[in-house]
N, C-alpha and C positions, 0 to 999 in steps of 0.2 A: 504494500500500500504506500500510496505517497503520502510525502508528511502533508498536515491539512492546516493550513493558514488561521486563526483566530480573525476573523474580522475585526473594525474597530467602525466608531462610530455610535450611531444611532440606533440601541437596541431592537428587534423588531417586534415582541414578546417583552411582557414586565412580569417579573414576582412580588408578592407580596412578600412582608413580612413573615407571616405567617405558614404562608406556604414555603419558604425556604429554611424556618425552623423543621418540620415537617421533613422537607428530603434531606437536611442534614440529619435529621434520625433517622428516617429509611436507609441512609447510607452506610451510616454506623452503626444500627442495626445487621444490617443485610452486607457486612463487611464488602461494601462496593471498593471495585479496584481502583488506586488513583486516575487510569489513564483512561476510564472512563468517561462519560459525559451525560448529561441530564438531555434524552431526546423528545422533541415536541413536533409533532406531526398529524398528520391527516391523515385517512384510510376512508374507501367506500367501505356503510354499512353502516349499521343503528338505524332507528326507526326514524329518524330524520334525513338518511341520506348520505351523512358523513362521519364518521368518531374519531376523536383526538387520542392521539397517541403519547402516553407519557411513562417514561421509565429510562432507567439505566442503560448505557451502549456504549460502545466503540466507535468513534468516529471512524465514518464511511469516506472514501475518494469524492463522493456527491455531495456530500454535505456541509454548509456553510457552521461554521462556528464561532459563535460568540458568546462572551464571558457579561452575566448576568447576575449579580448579587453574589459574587465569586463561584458561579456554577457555572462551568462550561457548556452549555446548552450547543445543541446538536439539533440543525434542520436542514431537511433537504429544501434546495433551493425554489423548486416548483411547488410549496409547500406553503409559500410566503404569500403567497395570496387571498390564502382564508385564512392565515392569523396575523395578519399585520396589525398589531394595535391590541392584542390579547392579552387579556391581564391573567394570570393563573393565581388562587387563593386558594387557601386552606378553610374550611366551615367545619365548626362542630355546633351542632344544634340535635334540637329533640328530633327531628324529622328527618335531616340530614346529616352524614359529617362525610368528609373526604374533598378530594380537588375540585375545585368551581373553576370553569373558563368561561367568564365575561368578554365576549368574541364580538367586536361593532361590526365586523363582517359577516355576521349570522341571521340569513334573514328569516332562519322562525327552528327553536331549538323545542326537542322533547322532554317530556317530563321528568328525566333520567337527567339532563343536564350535560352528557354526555355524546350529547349527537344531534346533529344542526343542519340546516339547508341553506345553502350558499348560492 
């Protein structure tokens, strides 16, 4: 594999607080390897059409990378058009707990929170 450039610049994806407390225990939890990366991504599928991809990886040749609240965050590059501007959070509530993506690019998501139509 070739070595993969860190972008720099203008993040394209924010974390919150809360949510980066969160994968730093997932990580040291789940003994994540340094040279890993935090991946956020798109897939067809969910009952809206689309679902976001989040978890631990290995930067790929395709993927742009950039450093987010000192998480190295991993996206492939055709990727960036339905999360430009996506905030990712952590929620615990009675109803809900786990990662929330607040997506402006989502034009009508399901009740799962999870899966969106673009």
């Amino acid at each position: 594999m070739s070595e993969v450039k860190v972008k720099t610049g203008l993040a394209p994806i924010s974390l919150t607080p809360t949510a980066v407390n969160q994968l730093k225990r997932i990580q040291e939890q789940q003994n994540i390897p340094a040279d890993h990366g935090l991946r956020v991504g798109v897939k067809g599928g969910g009952c809206a059409g689309f679902s976001y991809i989040l978890g631990f990886d290995v930067p790929k040749d395709n993927d742009e990378v950039h450093v987010i609240n000192d998480f190295k965050v991993l996206m492939q590059k055709s990727h960036g058009i339905y999360l430009l501007g996506m905030e990712i959070d952590w929620v615990e509530g009675l109803n809900n707990r786990g990662f929330s993506f607040n997506n402006p690019n989502a034009d009508d998501t399901c009740g799962c929170g999870t899966s969106f139509s673009a």
